[in-house]
VOBA-1610 file (N, C-alpha, C; in pm, whole numbers, padded with zeros to 5 digits, always signed):
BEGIN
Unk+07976+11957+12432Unk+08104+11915+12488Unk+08204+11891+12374Unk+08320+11983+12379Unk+08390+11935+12302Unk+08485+11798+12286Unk+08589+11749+12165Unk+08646+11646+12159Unk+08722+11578+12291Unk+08795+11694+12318Unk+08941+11686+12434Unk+08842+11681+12569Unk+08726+11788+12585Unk+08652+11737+12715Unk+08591+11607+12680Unk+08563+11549+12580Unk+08506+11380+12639Unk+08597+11297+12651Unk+08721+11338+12610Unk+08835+11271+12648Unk+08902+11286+12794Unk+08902+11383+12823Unk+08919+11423+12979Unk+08821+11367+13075Unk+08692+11366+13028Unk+08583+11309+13124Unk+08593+11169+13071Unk+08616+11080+13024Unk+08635+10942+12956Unk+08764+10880+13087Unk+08855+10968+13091Unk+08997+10933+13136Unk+08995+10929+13273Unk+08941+11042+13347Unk+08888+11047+13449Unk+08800+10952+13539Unk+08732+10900+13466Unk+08613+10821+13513Unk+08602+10701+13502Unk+08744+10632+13484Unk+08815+10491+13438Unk+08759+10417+13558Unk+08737+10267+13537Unk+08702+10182+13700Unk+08876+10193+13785Unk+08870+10146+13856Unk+08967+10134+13926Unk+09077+10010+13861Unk+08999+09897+13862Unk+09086+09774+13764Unk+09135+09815+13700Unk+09057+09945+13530Unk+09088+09987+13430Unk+09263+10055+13458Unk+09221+10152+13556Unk+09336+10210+13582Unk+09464+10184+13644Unk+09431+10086+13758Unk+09550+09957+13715Unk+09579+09893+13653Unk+09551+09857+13565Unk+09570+09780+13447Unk+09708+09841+13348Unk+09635+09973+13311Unk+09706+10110+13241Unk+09846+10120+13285Unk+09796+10174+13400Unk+09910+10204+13491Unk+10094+10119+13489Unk+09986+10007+13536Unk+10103+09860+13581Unk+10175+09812+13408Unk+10090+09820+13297Unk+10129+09768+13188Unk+10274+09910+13109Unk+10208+10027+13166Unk+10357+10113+13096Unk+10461+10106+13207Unk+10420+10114+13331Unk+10510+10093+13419Unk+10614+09975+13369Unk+10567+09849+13338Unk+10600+09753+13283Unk+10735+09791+13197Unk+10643+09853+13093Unk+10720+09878+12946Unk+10819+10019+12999Unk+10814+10088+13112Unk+10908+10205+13142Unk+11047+10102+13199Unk+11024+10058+13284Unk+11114+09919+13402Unk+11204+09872+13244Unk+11120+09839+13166Unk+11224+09737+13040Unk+11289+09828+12979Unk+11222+09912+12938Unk+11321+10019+12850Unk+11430+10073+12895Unk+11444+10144+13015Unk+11584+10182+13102Unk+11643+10047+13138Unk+11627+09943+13210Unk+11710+09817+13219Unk+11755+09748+13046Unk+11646+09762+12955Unk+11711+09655+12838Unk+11797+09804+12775Unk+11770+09921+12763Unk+11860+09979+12698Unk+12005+10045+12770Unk+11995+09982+12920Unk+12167+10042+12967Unk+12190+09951+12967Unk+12175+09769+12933Unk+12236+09673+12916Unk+12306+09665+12777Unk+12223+09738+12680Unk+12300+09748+12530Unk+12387+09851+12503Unk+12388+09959+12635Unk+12533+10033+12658Unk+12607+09990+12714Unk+12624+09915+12825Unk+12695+09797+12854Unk+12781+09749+12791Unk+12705+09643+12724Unk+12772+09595+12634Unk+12860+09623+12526Unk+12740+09732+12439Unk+12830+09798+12357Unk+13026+09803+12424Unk+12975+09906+12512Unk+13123+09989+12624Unk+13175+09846+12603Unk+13163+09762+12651Unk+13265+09629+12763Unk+13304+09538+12618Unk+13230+09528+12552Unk+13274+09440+12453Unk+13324+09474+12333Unk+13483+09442+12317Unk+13594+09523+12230Unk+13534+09470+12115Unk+13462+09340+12085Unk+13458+09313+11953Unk+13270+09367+11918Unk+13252+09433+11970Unk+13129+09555+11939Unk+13168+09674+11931Unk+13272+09694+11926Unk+13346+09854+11928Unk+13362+09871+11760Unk+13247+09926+11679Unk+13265+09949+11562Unk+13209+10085+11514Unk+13193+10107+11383Unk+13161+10252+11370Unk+12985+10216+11373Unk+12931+10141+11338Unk+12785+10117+11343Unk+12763+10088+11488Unk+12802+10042+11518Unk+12759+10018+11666Unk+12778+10165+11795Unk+12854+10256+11754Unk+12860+10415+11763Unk+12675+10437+11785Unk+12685+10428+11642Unk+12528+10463+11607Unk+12375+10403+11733Unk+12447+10249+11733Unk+12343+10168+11841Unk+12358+10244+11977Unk+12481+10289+12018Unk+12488+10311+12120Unk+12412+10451+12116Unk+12406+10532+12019Unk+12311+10661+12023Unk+12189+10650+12005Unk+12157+10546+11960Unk+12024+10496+11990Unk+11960+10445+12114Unk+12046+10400+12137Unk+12005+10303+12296Unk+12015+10484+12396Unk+12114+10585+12405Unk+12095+10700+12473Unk+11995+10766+12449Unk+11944+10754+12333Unk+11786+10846+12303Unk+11670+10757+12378Unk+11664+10619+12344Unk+11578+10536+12460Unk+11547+10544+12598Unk+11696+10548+12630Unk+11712+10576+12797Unk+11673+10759+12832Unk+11682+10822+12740Unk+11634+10954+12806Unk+11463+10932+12759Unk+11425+10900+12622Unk+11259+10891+12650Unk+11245+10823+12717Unk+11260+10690+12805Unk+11184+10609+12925Unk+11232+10638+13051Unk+11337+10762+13064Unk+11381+10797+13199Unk+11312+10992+13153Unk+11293+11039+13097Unk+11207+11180+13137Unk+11098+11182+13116Unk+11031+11148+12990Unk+10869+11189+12956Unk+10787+11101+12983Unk+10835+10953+12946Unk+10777+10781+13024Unk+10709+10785+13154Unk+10768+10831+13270Unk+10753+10809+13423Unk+10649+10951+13442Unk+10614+11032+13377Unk+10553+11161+13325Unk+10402+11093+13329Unk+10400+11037+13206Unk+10252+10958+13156Unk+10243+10819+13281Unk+10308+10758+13327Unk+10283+10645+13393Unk+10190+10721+13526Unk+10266+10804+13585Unk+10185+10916+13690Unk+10060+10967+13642Unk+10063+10981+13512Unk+09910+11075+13484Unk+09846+10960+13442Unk+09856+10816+13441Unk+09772+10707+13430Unk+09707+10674+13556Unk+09816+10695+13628Unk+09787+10653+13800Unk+09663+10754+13855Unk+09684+10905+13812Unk+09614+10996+13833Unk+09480+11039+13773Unk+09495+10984+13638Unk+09353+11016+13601Unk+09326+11148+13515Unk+09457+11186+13520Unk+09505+11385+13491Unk+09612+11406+13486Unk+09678+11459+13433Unk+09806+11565+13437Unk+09821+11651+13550Unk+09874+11576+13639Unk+09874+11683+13752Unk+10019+11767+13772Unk+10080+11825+13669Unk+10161+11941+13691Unk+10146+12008+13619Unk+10214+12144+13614Unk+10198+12257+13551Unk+10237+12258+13398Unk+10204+12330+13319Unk+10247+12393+13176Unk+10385+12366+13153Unk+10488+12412+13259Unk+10649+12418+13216Unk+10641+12218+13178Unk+10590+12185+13281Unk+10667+12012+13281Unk+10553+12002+13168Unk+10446+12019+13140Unk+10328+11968+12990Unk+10471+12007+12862Unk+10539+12108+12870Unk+10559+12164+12762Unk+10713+12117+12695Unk+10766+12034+12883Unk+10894+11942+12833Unk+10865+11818+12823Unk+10744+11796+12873Unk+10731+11671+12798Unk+10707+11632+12704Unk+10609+11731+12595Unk+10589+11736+12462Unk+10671+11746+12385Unk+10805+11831+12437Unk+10915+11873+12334Unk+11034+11743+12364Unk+11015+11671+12458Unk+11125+11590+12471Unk+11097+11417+12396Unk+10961+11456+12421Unk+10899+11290+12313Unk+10887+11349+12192Unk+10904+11419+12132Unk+10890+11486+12023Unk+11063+11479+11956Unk+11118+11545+12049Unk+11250+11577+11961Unk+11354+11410+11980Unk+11312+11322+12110Unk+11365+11186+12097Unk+11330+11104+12022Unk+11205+11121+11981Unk+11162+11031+11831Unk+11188+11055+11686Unk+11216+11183+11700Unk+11312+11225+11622Unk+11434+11223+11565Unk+11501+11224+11687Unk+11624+11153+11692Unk+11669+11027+11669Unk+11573+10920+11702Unk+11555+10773+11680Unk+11556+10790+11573Unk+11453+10832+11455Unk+11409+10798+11331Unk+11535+10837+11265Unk+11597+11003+11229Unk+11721+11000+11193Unk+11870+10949+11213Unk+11874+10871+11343Unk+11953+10803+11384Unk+11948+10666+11305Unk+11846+10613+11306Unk+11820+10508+11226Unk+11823+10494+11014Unk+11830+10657+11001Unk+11872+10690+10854Unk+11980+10637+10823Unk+12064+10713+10956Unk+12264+10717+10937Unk+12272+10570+10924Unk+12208+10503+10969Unk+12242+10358+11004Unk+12233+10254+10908Unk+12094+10333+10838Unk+12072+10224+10713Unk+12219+10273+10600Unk+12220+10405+10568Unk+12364+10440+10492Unk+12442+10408+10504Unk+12480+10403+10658Unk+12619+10310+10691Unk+12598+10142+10662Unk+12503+10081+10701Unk+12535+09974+10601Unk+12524+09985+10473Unk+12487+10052+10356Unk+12441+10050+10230Unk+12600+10066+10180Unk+12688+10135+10239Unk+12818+10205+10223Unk+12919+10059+10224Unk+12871+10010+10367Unk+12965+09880+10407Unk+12948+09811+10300Unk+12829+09749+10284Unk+12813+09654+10219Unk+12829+09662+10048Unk+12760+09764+09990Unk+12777+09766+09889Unk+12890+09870+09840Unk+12917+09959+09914Unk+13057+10016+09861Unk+13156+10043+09979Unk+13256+09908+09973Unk+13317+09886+10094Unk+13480+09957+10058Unk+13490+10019+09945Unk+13615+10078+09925Unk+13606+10264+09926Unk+13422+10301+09965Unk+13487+10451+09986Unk+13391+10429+10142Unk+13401+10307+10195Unk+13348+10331+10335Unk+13410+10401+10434Unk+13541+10385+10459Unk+13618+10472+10532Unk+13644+10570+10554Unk+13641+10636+10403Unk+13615+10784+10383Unk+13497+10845+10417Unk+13399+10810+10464Unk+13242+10849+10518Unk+13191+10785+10625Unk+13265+10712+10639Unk+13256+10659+10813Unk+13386+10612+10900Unk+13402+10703+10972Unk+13514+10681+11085Unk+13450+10713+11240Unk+13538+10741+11307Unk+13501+10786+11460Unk+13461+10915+11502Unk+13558+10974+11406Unk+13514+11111+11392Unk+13378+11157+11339Unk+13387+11104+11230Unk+13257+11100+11132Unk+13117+11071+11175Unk+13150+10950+11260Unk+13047+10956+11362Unk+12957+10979+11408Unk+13067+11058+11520Unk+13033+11154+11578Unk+12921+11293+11546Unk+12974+11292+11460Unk+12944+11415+11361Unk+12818+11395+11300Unk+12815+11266+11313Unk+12635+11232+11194Unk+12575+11245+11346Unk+12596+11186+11441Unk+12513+11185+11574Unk+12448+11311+11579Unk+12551+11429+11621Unk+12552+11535+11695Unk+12463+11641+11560Unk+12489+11592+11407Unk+12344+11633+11364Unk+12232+11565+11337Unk+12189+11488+11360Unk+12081+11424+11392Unk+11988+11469+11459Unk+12057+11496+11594Unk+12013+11577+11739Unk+11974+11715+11685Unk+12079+11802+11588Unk+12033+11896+11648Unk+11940+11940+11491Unk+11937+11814+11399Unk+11799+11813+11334Unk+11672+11834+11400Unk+11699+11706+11522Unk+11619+11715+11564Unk+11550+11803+11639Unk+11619+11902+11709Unk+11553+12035+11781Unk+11553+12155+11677Unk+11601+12147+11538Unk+11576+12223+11472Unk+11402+12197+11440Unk+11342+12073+11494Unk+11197+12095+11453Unk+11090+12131+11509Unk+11172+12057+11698Unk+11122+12076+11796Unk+11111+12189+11886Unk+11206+12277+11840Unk+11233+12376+11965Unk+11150+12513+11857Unk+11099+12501+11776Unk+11006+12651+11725Unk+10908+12631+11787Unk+10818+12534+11741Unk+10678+12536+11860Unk+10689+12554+12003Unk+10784+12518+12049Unk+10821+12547+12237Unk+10860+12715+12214Unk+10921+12817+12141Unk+10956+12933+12121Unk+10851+13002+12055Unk+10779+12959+11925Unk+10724+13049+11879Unk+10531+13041+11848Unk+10520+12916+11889Unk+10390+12903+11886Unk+10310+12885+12051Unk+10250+12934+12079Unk+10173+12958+12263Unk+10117+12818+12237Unk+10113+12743+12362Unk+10060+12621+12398Unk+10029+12517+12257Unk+10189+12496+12211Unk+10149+12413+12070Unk+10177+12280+12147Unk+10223+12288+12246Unk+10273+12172+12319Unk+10152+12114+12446Unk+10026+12049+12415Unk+09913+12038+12487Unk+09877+11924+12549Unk+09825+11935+12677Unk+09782+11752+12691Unk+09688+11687+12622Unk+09688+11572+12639Unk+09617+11519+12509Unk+09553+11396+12604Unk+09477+11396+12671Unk+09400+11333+12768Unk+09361+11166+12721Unk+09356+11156+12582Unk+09345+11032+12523Unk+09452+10951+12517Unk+09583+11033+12554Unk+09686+10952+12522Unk+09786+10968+12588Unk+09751+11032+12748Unk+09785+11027+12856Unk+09967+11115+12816Unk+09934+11206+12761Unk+10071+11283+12775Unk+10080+11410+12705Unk+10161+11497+12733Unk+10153+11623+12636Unk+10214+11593+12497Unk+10130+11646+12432Unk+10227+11599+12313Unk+10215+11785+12168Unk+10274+11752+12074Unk+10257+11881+11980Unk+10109+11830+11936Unk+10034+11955+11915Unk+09895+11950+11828Unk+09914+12020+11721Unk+09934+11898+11625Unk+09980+11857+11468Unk+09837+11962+11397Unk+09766+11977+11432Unk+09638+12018+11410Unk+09642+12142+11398Unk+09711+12252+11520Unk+09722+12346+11504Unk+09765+12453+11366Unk+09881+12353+11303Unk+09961+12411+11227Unk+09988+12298+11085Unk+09905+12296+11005Unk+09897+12201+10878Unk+09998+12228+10804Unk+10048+12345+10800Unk+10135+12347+10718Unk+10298+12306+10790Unk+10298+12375+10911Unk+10434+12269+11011Unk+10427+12140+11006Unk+10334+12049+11002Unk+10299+11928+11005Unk+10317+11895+10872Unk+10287+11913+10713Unk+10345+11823+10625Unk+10440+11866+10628Unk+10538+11947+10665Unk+10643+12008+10638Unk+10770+11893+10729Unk+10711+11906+10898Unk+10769+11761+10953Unk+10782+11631+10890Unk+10588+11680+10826Unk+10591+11481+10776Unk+10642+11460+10692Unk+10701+11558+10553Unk+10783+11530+10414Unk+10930+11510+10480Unk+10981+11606+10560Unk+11137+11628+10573Unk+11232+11496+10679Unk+11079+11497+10798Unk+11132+11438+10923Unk+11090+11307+10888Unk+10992+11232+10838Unk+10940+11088+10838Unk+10965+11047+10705Unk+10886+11116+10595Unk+10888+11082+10467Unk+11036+11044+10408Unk+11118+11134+10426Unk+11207+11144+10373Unk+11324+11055+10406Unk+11349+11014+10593Unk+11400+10951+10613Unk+11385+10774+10626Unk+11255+10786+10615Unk+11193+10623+10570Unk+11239+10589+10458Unk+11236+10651+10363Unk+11272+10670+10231Unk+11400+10627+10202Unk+11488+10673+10237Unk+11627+10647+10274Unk+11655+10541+10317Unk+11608+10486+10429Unk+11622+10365+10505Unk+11586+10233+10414Unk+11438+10248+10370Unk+11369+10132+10269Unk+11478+10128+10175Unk+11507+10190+10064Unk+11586+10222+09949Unk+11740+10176+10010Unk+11825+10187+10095Unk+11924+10154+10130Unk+11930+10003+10205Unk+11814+09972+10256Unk+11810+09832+10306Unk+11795+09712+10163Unk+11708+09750+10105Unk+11664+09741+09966Unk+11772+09655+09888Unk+11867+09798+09882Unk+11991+09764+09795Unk+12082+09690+09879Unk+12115+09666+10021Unk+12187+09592+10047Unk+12126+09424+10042Unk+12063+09382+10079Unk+11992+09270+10055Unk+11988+09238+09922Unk+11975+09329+09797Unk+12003+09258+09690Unk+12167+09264+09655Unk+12225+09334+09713Unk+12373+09289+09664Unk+12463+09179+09744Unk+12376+09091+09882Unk+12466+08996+09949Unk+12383+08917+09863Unk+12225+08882+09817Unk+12204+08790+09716Unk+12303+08807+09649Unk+12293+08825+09577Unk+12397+08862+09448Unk+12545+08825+09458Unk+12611+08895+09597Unk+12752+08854+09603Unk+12744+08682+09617Unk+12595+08607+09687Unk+12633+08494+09696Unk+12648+08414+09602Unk+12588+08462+09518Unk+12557+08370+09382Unk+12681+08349+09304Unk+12753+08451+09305Unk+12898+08529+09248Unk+12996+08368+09307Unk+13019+08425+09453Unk+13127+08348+09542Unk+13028+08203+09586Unk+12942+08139+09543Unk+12913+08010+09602Unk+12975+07887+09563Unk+13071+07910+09451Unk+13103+07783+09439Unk+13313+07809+09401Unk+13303+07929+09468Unk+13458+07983+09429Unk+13548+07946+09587Unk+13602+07864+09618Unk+13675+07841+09768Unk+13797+07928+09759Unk+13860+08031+09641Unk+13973+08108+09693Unk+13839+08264+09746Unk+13724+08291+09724Unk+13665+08339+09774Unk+13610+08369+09940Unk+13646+08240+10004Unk+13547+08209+10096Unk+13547+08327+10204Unk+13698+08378+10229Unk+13688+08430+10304Unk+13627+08580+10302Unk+13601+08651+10177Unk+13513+08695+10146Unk+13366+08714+10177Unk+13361+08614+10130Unk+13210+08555+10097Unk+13141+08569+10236Unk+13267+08476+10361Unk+13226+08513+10518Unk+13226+08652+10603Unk+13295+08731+10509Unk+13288+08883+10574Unk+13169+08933+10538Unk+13056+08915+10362Unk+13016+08940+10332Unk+12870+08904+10411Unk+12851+08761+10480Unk+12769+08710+10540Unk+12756+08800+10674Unk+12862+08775+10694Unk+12872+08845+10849Unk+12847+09022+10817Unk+12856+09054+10729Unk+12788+09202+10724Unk+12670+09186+10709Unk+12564+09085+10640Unk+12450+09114+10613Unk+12397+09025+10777Unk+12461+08947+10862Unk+12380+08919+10939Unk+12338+09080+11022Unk+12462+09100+11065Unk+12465+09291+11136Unk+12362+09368+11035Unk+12309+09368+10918Unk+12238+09415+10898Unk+12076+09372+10866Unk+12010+09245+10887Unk+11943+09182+10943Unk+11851+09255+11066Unk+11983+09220+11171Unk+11942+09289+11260Unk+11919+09462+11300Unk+11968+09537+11226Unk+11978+09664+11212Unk+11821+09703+11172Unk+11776+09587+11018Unk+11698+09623+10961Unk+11559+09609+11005Unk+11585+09455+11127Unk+11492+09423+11230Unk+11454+09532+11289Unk+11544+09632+11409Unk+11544+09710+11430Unk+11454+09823+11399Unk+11458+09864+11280Unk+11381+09984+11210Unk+11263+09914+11167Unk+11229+09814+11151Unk+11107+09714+11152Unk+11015+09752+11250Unk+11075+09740+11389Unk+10967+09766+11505Unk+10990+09827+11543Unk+11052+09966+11461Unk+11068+10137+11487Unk+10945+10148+11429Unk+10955+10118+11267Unk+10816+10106+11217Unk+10704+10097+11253Unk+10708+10009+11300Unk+10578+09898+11330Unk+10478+10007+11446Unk+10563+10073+11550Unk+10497+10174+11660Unk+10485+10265+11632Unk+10546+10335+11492Unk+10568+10501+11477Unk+10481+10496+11323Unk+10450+10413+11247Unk+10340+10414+11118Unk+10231+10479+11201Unk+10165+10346+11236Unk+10028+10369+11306Unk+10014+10495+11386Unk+10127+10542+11452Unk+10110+10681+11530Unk+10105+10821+11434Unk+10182+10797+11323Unk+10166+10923+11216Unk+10038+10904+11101Unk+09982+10825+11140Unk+09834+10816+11075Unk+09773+10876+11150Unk+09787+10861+11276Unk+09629+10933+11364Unk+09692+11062+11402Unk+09796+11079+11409Unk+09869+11244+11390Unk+09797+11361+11247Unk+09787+11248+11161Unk+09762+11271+11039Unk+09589+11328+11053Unk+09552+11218+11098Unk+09385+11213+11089Unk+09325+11324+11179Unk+09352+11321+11266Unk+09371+11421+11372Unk+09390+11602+11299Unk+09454+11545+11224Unk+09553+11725+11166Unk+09436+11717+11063Unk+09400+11670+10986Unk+09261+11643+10903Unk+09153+11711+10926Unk+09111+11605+11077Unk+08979+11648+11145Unk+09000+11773+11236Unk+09081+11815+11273Unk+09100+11972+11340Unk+09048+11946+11484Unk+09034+11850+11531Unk+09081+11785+11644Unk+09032+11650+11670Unk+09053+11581+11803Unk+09043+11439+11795Unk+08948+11344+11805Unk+08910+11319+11705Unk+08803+11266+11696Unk+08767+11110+11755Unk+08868+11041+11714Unk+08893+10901+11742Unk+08850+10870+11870Unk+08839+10688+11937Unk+08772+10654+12047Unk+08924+10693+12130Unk+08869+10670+12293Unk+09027+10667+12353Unk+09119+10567+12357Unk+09075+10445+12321Unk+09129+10285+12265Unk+09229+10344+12207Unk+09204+10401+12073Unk+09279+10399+11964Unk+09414+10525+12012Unk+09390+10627+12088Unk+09459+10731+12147Unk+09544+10644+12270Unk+09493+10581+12348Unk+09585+10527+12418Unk+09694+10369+12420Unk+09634+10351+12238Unk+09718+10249+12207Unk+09846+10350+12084Unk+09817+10451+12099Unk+09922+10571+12059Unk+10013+10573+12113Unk+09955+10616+12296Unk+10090+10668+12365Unk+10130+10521+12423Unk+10104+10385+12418Unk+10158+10239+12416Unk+10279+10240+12315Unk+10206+10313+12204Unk+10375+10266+12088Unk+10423+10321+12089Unk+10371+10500+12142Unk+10552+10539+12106Unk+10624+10522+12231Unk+10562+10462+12334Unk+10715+10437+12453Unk+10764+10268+12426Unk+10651+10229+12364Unk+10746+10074+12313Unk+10833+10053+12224Unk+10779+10194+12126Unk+10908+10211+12055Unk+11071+10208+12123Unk+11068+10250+12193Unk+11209+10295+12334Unk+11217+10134+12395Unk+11153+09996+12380Unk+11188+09911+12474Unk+11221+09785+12386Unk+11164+09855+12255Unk+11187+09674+12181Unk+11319+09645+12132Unk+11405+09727+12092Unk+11552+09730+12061Unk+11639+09619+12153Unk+11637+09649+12280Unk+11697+09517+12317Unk+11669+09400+12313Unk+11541+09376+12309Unk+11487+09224+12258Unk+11534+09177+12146Unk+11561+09240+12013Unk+11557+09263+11867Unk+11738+09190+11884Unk+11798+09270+11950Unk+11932+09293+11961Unk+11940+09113+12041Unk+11894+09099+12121Unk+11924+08963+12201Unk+11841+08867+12153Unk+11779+08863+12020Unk+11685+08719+11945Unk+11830+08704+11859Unk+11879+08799+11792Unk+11913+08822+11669Unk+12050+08825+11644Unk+12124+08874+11774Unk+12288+08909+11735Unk+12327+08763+11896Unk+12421+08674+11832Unk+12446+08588+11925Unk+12589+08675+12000Unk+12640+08746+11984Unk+12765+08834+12038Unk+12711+08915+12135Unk+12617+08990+12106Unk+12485+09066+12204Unk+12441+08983+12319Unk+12403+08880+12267Unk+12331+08781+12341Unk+12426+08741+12434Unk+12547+08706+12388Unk+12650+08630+12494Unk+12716+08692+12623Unk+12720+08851+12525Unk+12768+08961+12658Unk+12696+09027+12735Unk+12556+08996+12710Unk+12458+09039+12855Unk+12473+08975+12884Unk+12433+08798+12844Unk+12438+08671+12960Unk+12538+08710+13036Unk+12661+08780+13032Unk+12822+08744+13099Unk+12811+08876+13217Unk+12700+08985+13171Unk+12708+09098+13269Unk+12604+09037+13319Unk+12509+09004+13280Unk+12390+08981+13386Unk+12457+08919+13533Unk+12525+08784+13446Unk+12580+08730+13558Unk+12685+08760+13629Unk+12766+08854+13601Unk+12860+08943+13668Unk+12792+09009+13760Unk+12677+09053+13763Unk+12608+09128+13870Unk+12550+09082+13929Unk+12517+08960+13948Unk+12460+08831+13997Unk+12537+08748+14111Unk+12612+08742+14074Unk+12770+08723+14128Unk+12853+08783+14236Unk+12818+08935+14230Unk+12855+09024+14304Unk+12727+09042+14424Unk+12621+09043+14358Unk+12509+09009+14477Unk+12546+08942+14603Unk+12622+08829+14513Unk+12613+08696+14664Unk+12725+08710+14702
//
């Protein structure tokens, strides 16, 4: 029996509890991700003093969320319920390419983001010139189509690179197939943009130390000093952010890794189905992050929540 059949017969043959359990807990995490991430478009939209060029960025983040927990999410929650993948190849092959090219998008979305603060903060006199509305725009719309520059060859040129993966309850790319596409993703698409992010968070954190030390005891400074605070709180939270981007997408490119190693999957189904757990929690923790951390965030859901609350009665 091969790997993927003891995984198929493993998945299959769940108790009934087991499979409610499964089921009810992504369901869970699908319900939060579309409600906490159209509340941080919301907001974003409604609140003039969130209308900035970084917050552009949040809001393209929070749209990549809401399409992974509203197309490929409700995909796997059904094949938990089921026990199987019960549709055809076309829907296996958009669901692989759409969790594929939205995590993608997250991770480089989250590049632009660390630059744009590295820019604010530490070089706040050619910020304008590299970030406007326009500019934007423009980092968004390649990001995206970075991102299907990685995703859309295996859906075109490789036959069934896009496979179910029974351990982890969803179709996903088999990294395995193609070792050399795979470090090639993992240098350009992960490596590179982690890289970026660490190194630019890095340097901003040591230059608001630094500015404080400068302006702590200067009062024609202050007001300075408070713009300077108030940029590093926004980036705090930014950096939070890519923290528990981290935190779900490490552990998943290790066993991507191990996997591409062993030439197929070797691992228990524990460890495979605490896979497809992070990368859709990846898509739900952002608004939490956003409402511990930013009290402006925090204040303007409280004000829509209860605007819709309101209108209820």
């Amino acid at each position: 029996m091969s790997e993927v059949e003891r995984l198929k017969q493993t998945f299959s043959a769940r108790p009934n509890a087991l499979t409610f359990f499964e089921t009810g807990l992504l369901s869970l995490i699908n319900v939060s991700a579309v409600i906490g991430n159209l509340l941080v478009c919301c907001v974003v939209f409604k609140d003039r003093r969130l209308h900035t060029i970084t917050n552009n960025f949040v809001f393209a983040l929070a749209i990549s969320d809401i399409l992974m927990s509203s197309l490929p999410m409700p995909l796997s929650v059904i094949t938990l319920a089921h026990g199987t993948f019960i549709y055809d190849k076309p829907v296996c092959y958009f669901q692989g390419f759409s969790v594929f090219t939205f995590g993608l998008s997250s991770l480089q979305t989250m590049g632009i983001i660390a630059v744009n603060r590295y820019f604010r903060v530490c070089r706040p006199n050619q910020y304008t010139k590299i970030f406007n509305f326009h500019t934007s725009v423009c980092y968004i719309v390649i990001t995206w189509v970075a991102a299907l520059f990685a995703s859309v060859p295996p859906l075109v040129f490789q036959k069934d690179h896009y496979t179910f993966q029974p351990g982890k309850a969803m179709c996903l790319i088999s990294f395995q197939a193609n070792i050399g596409y795979t470090i090639f993703v993992g240098v350009l698409y992960v490596a590179f943009p982690l890289s970026v992010i660490i190194i630019c968070y890095v340097l901003v954190f040591l230059s608001v130390q630094s500015s404080n030390k400068v302006f702590k005891d200067l009062q024609k400074h202050i007001t300075m000093l408070r713009a300077k605070v108030e940029e590093a709180k926004v980036t705090k939270t930014l950096a939070a952010v890519f923290a528990g981007f981290a935190t779900c997408w490490i552990p998943v490119s290790v066993i991507d890794y191990i996997d591409a190693s062993n030439g197929e999957p070797k691992l228990s189904r524990l460890v495979y189905l605490m896979y497809g757990f992070l990368v859709y929690a990846s898509s739900t923790i952002n608004p939490f992050i956003y409402g511990v951390m930013n009290r402006t965030f925090r204040r303007s859901c409280g004000r829509i929540v209860k605007g819709l609350a309101c209108k209820r009665e």
